[in-house]
Backbone bond lengths (Angstrom), bond angles and torsions (degrees), N, CA, C in turn:
res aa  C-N    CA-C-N  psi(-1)  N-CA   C-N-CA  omega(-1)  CA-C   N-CA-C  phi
1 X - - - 1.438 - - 1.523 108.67 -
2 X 1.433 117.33 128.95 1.267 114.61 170.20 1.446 123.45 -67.64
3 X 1.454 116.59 147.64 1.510 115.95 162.41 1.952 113.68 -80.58
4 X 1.506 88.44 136.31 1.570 107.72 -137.71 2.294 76.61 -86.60
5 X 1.485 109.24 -24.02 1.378 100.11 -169.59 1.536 94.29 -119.84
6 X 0.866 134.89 32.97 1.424 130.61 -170.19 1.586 105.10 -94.51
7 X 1.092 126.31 139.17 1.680 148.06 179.43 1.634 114.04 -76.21
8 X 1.116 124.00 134.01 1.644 124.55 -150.76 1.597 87.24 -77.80
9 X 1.078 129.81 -45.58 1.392 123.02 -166.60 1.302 106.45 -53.00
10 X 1.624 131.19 -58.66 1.454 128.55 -171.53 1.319 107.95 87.35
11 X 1.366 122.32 2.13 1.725 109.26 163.52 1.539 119.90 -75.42
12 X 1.822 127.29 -27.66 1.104 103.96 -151.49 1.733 76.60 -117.51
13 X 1.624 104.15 140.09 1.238 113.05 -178.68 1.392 107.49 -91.49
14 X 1.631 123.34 160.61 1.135 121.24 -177.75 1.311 132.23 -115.65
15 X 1.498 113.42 114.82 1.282 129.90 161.85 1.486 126.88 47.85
16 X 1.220 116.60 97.29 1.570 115.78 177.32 1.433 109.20 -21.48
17 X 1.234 115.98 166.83 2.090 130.59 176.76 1.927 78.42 -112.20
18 X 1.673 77.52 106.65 2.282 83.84 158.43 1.504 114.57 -38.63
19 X 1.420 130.04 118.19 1.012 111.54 161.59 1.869 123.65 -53.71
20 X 0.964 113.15 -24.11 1.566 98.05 170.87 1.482 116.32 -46.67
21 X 1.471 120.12 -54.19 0.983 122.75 -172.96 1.511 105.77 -77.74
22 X 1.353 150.66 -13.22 0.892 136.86 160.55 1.839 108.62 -60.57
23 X 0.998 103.83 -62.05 1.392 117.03 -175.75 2.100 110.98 -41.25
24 X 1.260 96.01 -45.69 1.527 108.25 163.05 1.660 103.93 -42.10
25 X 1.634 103.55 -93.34 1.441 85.27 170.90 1.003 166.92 -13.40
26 X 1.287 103.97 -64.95 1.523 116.46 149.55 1.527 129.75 -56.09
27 X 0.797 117.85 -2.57 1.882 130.57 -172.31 2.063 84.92 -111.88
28 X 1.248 131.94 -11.03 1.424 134.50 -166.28 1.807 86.30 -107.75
29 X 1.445 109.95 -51.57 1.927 98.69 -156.73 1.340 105.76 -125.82
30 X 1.360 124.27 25.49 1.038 141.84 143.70 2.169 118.15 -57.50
31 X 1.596 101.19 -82.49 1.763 128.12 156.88 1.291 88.29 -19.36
32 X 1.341 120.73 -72.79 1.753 132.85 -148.59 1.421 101.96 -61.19
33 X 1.623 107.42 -50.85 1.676 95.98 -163.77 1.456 107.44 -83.50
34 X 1.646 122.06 -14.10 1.254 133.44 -178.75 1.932 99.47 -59.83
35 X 1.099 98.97 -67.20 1.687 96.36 -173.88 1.813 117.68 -76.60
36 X 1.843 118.67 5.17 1.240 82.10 178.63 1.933 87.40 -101.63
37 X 1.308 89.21 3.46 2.183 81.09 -178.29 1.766 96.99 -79.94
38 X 1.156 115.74 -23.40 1.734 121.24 170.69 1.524 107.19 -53.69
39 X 1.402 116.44 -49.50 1.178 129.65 -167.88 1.692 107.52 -70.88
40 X 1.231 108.88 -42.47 1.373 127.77 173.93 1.381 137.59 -61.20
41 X 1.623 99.07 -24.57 1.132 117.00 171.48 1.901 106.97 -102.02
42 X 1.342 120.39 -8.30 0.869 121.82 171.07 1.643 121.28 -76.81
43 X 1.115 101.26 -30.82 1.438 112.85 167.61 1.777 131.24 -69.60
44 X 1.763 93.71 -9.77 1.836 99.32 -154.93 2.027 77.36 -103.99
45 X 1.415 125.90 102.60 1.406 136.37 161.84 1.775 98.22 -41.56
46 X 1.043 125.47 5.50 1.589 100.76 -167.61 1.893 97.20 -135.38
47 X 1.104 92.47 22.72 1.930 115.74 -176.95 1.784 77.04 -115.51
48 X 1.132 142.48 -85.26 1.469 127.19 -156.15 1.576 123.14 -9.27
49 X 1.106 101.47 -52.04 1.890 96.00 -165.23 1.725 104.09 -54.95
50 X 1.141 106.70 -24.06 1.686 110.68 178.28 1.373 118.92 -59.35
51 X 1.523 103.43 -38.75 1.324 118.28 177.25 1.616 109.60 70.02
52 X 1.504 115.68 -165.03 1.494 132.86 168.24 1.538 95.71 -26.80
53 X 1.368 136.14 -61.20 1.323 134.51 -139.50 1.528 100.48 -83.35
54 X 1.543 116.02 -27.43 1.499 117.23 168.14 1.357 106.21 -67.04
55 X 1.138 131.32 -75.47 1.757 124.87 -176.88 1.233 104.70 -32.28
56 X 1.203 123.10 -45.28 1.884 95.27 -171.05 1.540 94.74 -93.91
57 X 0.982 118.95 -64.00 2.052 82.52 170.57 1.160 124.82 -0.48
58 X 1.489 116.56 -77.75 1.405 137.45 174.19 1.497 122.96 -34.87
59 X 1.665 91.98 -49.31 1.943 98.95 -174.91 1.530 90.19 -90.12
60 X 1.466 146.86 -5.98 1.412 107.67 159.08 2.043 123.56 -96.95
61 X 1.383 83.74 10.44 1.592 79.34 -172.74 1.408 88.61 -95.67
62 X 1.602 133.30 -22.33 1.500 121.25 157.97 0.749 122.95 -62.59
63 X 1.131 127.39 -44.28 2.051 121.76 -179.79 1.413 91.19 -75.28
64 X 1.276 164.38 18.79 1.639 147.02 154.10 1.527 88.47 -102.30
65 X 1.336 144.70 -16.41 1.465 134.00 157.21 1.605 124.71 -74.77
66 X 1.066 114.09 -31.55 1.622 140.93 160.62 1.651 117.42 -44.49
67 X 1.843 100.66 -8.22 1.758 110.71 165.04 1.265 108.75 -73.81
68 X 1.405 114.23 -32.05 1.281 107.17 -156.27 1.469 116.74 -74.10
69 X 1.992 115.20 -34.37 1.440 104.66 179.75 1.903 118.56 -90.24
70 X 1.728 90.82 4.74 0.939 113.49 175.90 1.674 107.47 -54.17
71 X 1.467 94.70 -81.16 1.940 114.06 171.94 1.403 104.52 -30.77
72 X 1.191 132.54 -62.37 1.324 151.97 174.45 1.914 103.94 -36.46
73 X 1.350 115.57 -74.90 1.472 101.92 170.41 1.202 127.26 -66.58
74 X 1.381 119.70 -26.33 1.360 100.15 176.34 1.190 116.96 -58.03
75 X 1.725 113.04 -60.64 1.876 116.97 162.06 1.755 102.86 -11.97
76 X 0.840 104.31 -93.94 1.725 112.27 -169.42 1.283 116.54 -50.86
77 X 1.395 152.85 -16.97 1.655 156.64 92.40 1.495 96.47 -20.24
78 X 1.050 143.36 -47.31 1.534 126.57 -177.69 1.762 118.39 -59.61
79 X 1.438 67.20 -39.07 2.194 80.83 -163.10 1.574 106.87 -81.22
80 X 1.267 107.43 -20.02 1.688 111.61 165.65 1.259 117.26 -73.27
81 X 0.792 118.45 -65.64 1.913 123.17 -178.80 1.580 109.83 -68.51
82 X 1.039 107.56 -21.70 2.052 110.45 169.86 1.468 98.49 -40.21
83 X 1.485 105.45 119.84 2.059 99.25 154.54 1.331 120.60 -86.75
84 X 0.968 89.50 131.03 2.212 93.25 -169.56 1.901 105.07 -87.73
């Protein structure tokens, strides 16, 4: 995928992602990925014997995966509001 604000030369790299707004994100697709891996594990009959204590297992090892589309929007919220 091309960078939609990127400079033809390619020497000067661009601009940290604010951690605020990272942190936003992640507080957005963190929740999200926590309850649909809840959901996911609710569906797998061979997750039961774990019970209660498996789902949240489950929903926090999703929300620590929930960085990833996190990083990902902020980038793209970054590259929009950037003044060129």
């Amino acid at each position: 995928m091309s960078d939609r604000h990127g400079n033809l030369s390619g020497n000067v790299e661009a601009p940290p992602v604010p951690r605020g707004l990272l942190a936003f994100c992640f507080a957005l697709m963190g929740p999200a990925f926590a309850i649909n891996s809840a959901f996911v594990a609710l569906a797998i009959p061979a997750m039961a014997p774990y019970g209660v204590q498996g789902l949240v297992i489950v929903g926090l090892i999703g929300s620590v995966f929930g960085i990833f589309p996190a990083l990902w929007l902020a980038r793209r919220i970054h590259e929009g509001i950037r003044e060129d």
